[in-house]
C-alpha positions in Angstrom: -41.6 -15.9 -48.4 -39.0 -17.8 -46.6 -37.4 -21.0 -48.4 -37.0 -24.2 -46.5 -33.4 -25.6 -46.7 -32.6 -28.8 -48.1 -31.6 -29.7 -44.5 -34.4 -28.5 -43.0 -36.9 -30.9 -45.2 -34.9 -33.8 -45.1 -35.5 -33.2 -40.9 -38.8 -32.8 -41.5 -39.4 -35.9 -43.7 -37.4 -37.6 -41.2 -39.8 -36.6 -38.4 -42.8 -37.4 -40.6 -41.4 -40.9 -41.3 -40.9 -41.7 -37.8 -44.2 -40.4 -36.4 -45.6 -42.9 -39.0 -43.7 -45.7 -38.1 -44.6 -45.5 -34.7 -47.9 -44.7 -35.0 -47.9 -48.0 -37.1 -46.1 -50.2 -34.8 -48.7 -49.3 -32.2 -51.6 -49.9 -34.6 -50.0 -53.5 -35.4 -49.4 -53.4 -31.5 -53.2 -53.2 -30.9 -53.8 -55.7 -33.8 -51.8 -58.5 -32.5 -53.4 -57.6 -28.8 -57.0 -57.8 -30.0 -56.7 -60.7 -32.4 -54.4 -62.8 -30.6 -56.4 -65.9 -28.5 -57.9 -65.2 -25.4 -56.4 -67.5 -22.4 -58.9 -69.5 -20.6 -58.1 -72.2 -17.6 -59.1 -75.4 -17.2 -58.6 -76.5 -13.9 -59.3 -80.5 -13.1 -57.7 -83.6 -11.7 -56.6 -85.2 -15.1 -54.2 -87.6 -12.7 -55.4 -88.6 -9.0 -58.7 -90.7 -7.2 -61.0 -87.7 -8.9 -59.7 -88.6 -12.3 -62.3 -91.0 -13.1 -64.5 -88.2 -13.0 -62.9 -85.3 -14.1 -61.1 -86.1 -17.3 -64.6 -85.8 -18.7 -65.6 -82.9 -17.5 -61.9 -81.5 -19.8 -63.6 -83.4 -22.5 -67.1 -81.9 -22.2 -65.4 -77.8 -21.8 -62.6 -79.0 -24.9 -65.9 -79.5 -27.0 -67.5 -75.9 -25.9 -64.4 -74.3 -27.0 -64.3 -76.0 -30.4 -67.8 -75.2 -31.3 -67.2 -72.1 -30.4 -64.0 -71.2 -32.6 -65.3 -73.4 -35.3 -67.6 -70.4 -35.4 -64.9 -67.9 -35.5 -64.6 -67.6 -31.9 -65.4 -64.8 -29.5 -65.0 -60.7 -30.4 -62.9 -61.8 -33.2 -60.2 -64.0 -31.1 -60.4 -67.5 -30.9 -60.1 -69.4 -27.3 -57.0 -71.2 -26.3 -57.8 -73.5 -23.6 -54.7 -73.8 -21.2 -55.2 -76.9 -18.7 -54.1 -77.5 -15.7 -53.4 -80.6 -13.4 -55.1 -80.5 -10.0 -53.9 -83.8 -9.2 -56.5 -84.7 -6.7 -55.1 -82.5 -4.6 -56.3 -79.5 -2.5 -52.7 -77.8 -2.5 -52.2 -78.4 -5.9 -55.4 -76.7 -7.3 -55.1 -73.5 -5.4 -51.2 -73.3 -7.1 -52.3 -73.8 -10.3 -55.2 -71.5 -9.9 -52.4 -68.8 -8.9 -50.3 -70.0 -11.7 -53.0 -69.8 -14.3 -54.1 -66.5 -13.4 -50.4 -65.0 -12.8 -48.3 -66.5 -15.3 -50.8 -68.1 -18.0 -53.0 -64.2 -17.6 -56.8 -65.8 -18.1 -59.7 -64.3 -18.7 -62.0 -67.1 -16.7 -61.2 -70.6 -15.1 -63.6 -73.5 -15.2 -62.7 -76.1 -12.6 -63.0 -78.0 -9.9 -64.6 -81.3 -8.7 -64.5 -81.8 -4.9 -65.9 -78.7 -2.2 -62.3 -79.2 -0.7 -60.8 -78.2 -4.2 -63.2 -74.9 -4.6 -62.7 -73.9 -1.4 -59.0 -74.1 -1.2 -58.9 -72.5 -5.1 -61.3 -69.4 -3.9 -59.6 -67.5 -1.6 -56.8 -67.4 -4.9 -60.3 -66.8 -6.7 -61.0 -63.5 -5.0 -57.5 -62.0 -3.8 -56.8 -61.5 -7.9 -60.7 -60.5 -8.8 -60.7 -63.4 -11.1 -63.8 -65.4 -12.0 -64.2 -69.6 -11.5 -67.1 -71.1 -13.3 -68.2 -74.3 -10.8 -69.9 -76.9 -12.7 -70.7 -79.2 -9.9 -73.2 -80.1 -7.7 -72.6 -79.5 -4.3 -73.6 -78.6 -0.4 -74.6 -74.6 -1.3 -73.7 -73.0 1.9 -71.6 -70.5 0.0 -71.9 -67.6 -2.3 -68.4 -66.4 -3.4 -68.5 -62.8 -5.0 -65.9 -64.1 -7.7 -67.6 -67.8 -8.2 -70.7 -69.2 -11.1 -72.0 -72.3 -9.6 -73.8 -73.9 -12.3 -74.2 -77.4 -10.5 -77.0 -78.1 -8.4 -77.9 -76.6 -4.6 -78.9 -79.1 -2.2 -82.3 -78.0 -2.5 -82.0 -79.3 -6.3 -80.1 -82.7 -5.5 -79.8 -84.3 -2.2 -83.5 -82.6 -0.9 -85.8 -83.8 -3.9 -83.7 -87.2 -3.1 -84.5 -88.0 0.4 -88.4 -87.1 -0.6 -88.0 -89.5 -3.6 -86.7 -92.2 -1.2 -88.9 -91.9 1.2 -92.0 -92.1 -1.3 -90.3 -94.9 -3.0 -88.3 -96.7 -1.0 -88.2 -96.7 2.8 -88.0 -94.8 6.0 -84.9 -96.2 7.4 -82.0 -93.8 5.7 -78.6 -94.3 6.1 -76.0 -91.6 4.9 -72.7 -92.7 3.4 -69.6 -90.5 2.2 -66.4 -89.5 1.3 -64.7 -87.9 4.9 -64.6 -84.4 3.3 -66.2 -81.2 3.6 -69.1 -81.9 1.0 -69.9 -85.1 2.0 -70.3 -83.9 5.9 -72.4 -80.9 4.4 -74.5 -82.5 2.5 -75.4 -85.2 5.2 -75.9 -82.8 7.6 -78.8 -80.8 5.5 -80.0 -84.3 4.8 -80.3 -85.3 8.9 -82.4 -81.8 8.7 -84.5 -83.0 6.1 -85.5 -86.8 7.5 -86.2 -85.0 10.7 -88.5 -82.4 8.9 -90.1 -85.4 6.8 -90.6 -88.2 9.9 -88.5 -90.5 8.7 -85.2 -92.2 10.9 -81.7 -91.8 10.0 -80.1 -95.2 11.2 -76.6 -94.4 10.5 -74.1 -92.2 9.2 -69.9 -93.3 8.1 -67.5 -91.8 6.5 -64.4 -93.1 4.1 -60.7 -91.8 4.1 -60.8 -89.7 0.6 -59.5 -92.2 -2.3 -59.3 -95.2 0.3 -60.8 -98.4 -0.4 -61.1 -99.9 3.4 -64.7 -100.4 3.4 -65.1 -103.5 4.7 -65.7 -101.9 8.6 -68.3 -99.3 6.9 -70.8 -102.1 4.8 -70.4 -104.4 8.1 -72.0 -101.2 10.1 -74.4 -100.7 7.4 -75.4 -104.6 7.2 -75.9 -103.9 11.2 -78.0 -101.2 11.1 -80.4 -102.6 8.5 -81.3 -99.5 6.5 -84.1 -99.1 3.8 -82.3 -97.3 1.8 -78.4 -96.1 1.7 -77.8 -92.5 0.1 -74.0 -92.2 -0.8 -71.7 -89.4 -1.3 -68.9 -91.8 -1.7 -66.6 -90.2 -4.7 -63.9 -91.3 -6.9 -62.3 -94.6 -7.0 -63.4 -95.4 -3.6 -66.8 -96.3 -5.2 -65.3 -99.7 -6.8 -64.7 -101.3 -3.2 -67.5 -99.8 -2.0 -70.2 -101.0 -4.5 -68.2 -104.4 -4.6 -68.3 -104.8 -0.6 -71.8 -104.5 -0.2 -73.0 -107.3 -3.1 -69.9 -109.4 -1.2 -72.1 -108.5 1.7 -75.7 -109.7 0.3 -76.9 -106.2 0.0 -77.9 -106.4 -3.4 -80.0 -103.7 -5.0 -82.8 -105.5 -4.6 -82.2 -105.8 -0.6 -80.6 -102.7 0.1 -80.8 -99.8 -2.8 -78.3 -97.0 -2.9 -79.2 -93.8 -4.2 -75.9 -92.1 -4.9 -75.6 -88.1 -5.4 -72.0 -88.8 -6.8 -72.5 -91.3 -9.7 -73.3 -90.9 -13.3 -73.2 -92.5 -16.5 -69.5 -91.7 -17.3 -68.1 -93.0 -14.0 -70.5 -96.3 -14.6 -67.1 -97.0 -17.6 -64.9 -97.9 -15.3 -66.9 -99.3 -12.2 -68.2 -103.2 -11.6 -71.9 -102.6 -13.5 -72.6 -105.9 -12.0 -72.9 -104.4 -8.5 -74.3 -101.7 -9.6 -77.1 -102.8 -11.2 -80.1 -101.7 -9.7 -78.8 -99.1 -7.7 -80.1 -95.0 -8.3 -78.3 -92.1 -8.8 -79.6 -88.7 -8.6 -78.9 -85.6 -10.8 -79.9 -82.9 -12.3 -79.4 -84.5 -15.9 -79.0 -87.9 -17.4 -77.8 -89.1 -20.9 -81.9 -90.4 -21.2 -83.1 -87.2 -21.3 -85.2 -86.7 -24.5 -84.6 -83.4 -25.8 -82.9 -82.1 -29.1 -80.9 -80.2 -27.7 -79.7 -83.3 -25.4 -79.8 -85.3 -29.0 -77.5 -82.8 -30.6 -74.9 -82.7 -27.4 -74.9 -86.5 -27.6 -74.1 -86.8 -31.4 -71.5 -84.0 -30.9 -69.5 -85.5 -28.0 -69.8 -89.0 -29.1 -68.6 -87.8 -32.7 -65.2 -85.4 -31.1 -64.3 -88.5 -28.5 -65.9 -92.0 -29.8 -68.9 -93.6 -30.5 -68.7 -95.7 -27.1 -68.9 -92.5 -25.0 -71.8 -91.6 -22.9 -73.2 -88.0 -21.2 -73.7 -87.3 -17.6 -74.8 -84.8 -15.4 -70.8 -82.9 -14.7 -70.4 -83.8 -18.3 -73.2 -81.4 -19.8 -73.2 -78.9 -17.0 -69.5 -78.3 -17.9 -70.4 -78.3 -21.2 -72.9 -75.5 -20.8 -71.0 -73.4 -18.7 -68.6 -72.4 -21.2 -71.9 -72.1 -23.6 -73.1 -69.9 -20.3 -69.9 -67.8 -20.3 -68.9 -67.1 -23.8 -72.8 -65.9 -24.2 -72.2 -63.4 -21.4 -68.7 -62.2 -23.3 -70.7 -61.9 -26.3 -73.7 -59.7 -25.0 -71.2 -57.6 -22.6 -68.5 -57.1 -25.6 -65.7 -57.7 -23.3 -63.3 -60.2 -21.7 -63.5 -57.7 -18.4 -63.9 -60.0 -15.7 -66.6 -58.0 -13.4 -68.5 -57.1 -16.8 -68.6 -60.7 -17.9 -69.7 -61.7 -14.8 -72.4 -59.2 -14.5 -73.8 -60.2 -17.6 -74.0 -64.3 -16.7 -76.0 -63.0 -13.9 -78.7 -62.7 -16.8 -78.2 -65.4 -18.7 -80.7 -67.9 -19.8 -79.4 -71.4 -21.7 -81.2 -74.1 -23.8 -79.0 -76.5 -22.2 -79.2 -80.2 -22.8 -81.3 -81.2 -19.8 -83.6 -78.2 -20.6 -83.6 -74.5 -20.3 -81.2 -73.4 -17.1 -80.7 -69.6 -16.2 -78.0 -68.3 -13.8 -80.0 -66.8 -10.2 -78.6 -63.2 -10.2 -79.4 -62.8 -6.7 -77.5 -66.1 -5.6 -75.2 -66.7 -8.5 -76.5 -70.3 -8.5 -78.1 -71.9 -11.3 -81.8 -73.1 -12.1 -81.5 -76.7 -12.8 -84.2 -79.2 -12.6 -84.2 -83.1 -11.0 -84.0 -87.1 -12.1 -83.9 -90.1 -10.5 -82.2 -93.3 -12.6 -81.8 -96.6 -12.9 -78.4 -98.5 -13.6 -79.0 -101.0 -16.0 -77.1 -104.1 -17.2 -75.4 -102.3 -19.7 -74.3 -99.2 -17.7 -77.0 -97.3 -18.9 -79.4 -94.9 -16.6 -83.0 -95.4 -17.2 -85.4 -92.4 -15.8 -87.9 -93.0 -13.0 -88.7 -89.8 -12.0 -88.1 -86.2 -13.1 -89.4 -83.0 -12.0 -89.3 -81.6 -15.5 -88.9 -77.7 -14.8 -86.3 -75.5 -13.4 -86.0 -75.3 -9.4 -85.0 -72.1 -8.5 -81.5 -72.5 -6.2 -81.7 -71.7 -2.4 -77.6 -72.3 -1.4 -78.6 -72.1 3.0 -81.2 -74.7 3.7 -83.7 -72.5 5.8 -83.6 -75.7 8.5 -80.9 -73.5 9.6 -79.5 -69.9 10.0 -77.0 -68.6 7.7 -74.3 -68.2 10.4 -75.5 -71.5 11.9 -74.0 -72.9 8.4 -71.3 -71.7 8.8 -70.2 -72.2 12.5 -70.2 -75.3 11.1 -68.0 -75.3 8.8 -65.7 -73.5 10.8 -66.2 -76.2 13.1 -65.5 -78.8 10.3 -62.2 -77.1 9.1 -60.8 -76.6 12.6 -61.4 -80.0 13.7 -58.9 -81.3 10.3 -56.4 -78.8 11.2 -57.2 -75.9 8.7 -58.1 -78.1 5.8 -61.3 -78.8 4.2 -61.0 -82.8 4.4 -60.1 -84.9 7.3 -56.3 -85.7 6.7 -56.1 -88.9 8.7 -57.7 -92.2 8.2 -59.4 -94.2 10.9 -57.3 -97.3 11.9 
């Protein structure tokens, strides 16, 4: 029988030793790699016109995130939010997109406000196979391979509002907005429907994005003598606005606005007194009565202040990071196209009421309220359609490719942007 030299099983040992620190290192490798946080953007105008509505939509995915790591957080890794500054700015969101899913490597981004901010962030969306969660309403006539709209379709906003006018209200319509992409959209499916309907549009203006020269627009308005205005007039443009018409004598109780862009949060820093009166419309309001809506409230108020309130891009941010970490759950992965594939299946007891992601649109089921502003910057229900309406993003009053010729048409005329980048003397 042969004898091993000293030498020889001190070479040995050696070997041994090293095989086992490697295989070691590499086993504390994969330790740190699965339980270290798992990235996740946030992608909003904290600074900018938009920031009077976006800073709470932060607030509202921040809260998602802490629930959910307060429960030991997802696959055994907690989430670390990374936010990013879109500035209220088209170029600036589609960087930080790039820069978020470059340099900051995550898993998902939830963002976005404005149409002209989603569609300059999805081309950066797609070219990296990364996933945006939307969680806005907004003019449909898109369906992104890479994109999760969980804000309402047209045919689950502005529609059911032009029928609730027009049964309530008037026949006169006049459509006011913000002189970007969604705005124009979403008047144009609205033309559609007061032709379909038999009522008479009277007037349609547009305002520079984040201007407040409205004087010329109310004076136009005040002319064409409207039953009822519906605005898409966003941001801090909506102070003047508001403002200018009760300067005008169009009071609520002359001339009622129905806004699609107006909740309870932006109500904060807005002149209630000329809003009082006035609608909004939206998928979901702070009145809601619901537990689950009770729960939400008393959990936001009790992370950010007791003199907070709930809106509609409030909870649907909220409930898309609910939405998402449900689908990472079920599909035991962070894998962007598995994740995704999974939310296509997803059904929510949200705060408005049960919501379920369309798997053949990637739109969301919401359902539809009208409100009230109050005195005291409240919204008091006057009419709901309390179920889910099933999303339809092309309005059928038109062909697909009809849609978007134009849009093409839109974008060309503005020089390759998605919002018109000069304002009318």
């Amino acid at each position: 029988m042969a004898i091993e030299s000293p030498r020889s099983a001190w070479k040995g040992f050696i070997a041994v030793a090293i095989a086992a620190a490697i295989g070691f290192s590499a086993t504390m490798f994969h330790f740190r790699a699965e339980s270290a946080p798992i990235k996740v953007g946030i992608l909003h105008s904290r600074t900018g016109p938009m920031a009077i509505s976006e800073n709470s939509m932060v607030d509202a995915e921040l809260l998602a995130i802490e629930e959910i790591n307060a429960k030991g957080g997802l696959l055994g890794r907690k989430i670390q939010p990374i936010i990013a500054d879109g500035k209220s700015d088209w170029p600036t969101f589609a960087k930080e997109a790039e820069r978020l899913i470059t340099q900051e490597n995550v898993s998902v981004i939830f963002g976005c406000w404005t149409s002209a901010s989603r569609k300059t962030v999805a081309p950066i969306i797609e070219k990296y196979g990364q996933l945006l969660v939307y969680p806005m309403a907004y003019e449909g006539l898109e369906q992104s391979p890479n994109i999760i709209y969980t804000g309402a379709a047209p045919n689950q906003q502005v529609i059911p509002a032009i029928k609730w006018s027009l049964d309530h209200i008037g026949k006169r319509f006049y459509l006011i907005g913000s002189d970007y992409v969604w705005p124009h959209s979403i008047n144009e499916i609205m033309k559609d429907t007061i032709r379909a309907l038999g009522a008479e549009l009277v007037g349609e203006d547009y305002i520079f994005f984040g201007s407040s020269n409205v004087s010329r627009a109310v004076q136009k308005i005040k002319l064409a003598q409207p039953d009822v205005i519906i605005s898409s007039v966003v941001g801090d443009s909506n102070k003047a606005f508001y403002q200018a018409l009760t300067d005008a004598g169009l009071s609520a109780d002359k001339l009622p606005v129905v806004s699609v862009s107006i909740g309870e949060e932006e109500l904060r820093s807005l002149p209630i007194a000329s809003l009082q009166g006035h609608y909004s419309a939206w998928s979901y309001f702070e009145a809601i009565k619901k537990p689950e809506n009770e729960r939400f409230i008393r959990a936001f108020r009790e992370r950010y202040g007791a003199n907070r309130v709930t809106s509609d891009v409030i909870a649907t941010s909220y409930f898309s990071v609910i939405l998402w970490a449900k689908a990472v759950e079920e599909a035991q992965s962070f894998d962007v196209q598995r994740v995704k594939r999974t939310m296509l299946t997803e059904t929510l007891d949200a705060p408005e009421g049960l919501v379920s992601v369309d798997p053949y649109t990637q739109h969301t089921w919401r359902s539809f309220s009208v409100g009230k502003i109050q005195t005291d910057g409240r919204i008091e229900l006057v009419w709901t359609i309390d179920r889910p309406i099933r999303p339809v993003p092309y309005p059928p009053t038109r062909t697909k490719a009809e849609w978007e010729e134009f849009l093409t048409a839109l974008y060309d005329r503005w020089g390759g942007r998605w919002a018109n980048p000069t304002e009318a003397d």
